[in-house]
N, C-alpha and C positions, 0 to 999 in steps of 0.2 A: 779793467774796471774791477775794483776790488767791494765784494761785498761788507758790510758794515754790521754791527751786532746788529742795527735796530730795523735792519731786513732779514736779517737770519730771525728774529723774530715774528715779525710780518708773515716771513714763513712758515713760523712752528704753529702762528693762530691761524693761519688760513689752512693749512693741513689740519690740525686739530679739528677747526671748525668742520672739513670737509669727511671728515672721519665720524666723527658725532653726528653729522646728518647722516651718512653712510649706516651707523650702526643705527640710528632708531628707524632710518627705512627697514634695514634688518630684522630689527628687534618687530616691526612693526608685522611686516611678511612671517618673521614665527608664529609669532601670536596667531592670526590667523590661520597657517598650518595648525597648529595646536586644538583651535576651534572645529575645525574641519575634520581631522581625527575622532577628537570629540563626540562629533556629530555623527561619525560614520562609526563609531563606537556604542554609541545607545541604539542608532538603528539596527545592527546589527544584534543586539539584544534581543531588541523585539521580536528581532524576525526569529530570531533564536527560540525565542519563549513561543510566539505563537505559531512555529513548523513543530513543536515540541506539543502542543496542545490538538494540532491536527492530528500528528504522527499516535498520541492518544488515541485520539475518537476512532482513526484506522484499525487498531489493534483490538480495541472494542470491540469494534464491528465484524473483525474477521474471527473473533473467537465465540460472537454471537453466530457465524458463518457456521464457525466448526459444529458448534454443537450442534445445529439446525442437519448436519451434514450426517452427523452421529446418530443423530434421532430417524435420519432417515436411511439410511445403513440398517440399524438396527429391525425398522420396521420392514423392509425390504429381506432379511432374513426371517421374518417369520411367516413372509410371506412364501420364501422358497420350502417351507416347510411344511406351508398348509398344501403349496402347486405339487409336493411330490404324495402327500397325503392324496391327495384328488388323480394323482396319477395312478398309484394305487387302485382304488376304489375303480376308477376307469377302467384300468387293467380286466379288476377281476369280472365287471358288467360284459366287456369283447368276449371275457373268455366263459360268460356264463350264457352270453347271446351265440356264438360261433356252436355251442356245443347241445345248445336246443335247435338250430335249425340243424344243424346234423341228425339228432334224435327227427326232427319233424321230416326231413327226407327221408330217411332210412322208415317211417312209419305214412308212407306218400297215399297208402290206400285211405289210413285209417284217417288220417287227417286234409281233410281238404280247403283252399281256401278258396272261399266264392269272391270274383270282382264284382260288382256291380256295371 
């Protein structure tokens, strides 16, 4: 059985045809990829922008850290300055009190102390 032009064309429309549904199923699934990108294209923006506006306020905040940190360093050194001051001062009351009850032994007649 010998094929005829007028099925070889039969054929070429029904391939055709089948090929044109073919590509706008296609065409149709791009599209919607495309949409989907899209979509995951602006959210990602956002997210972009607003970890960008966080990652801010962080940075703010830990330099409002530092200072607070620096303020307190600082205050903490003038404190070590006034503790060796007072140590000082300390020093010299031990060694002004050690050296009067030595005087007040060594003088045991002349000075007495009454208890009660």
């Amino acid at each position: 059985m010998q094929m005829t032009e007028e099925d070889l064309e039969k054929i070429d429309s029904m391939i055709a045809r089948r090929v044109g549904t073919f590509a706008d199923f296609m065409q149709h699934m791009f599209d919607l990829l495309v949409e989907g990108q899209q979509m995951l294209s602006e959210k990602i923006d956002r997210v972009k922008t607003d970890l960008g506006h966080r990652i801010d306020c962080v940075e703010h905040k830990l330099d409002a850290v530092a200072a607070e940190t620096h303020g307190n360093t600082e205050a903490v050194r003038g404190l070590d300055a006034r503790f060796d001051t007072i140590e000082i001062k300390l020093d010299a009351v031990a060694a002004d009190l050690s050296a009067h009850r030595a005087d007040t032994e060594a003088h045991r007649k002349v000075y007495k102390i009454k208890e009660d």
